[in-house]
Phi, psi and omega in degrees: 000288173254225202224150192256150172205137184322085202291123162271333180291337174257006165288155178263105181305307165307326164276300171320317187278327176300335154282321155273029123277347147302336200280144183245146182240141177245162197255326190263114179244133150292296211221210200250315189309319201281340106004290194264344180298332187245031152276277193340290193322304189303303205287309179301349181258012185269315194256344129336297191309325181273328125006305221249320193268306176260136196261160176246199184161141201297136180258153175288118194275023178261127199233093185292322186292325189299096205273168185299145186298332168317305218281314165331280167338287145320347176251334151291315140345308163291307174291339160271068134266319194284306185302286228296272185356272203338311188270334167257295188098031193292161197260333165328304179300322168281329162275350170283327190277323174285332173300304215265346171288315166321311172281359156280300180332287181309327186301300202297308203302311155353283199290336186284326185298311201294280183335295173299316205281337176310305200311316212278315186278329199291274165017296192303280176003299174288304189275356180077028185288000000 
């Protein structure tokens, strides 16, 4: 259903280092192949260890938050007006950059209301309220 991802506030710390201070590391590498097998080497016993130590947990893959490629845009936008200001200090340029932060704000708040009530409807729909 969803994406398994690392819960790091409920690893046990203590046990993670203590197992990764068991790992011996060498110091005499010859050549760059002996180098990199054992950065693999290295990384796979990072992720046994954390496997071992840190519990995951499931992400929801409905991401409500995500906002529309518009919006992006916009906010890329805002954001070079605010470098040009940085760079003239024209004060015009700064109310065109405070205009459209204002017309992102309403657009988000928008698109999250508009998003919960689909979600809300779809929800009623499936369960029959």
């Amino acid at each position: 259903m969803g994406r398994k991802v690392y819960n790091y506030s409920g690893a046990n710390w203590l046990s993670f280092r203590s197992l990764m201070n068991g790992i011996q590391l060498v110091s005499d590498i010859p050549d760059i192949a002996t180098l990199d097998r054992m950065v693999r080497e290295y990384t796979d016993n990072i992720r046994k260890v954390a496997n071992k130590t840190i519990s995951l947990k499931t992400i929801n893959p409905f991401r409500y938050n995500e906002l529309p490629a518009y919006v992006a845009e916009l906010i890329k936008g805002r954001n070079r007006l605010r470098k040009q200001f940085q760079r003239t200090r024209d004060q015009d340029v700064r109310r065109e950059a405070n205009t459209l932060t204002s017309c992102i704000r309403k657009t988000i708040l928008k698109h999250r209301n508009d998003t919960y009530n689909d979600r809300l409807t779809q929800a009623m729909d499936l369960y029959g309220s």
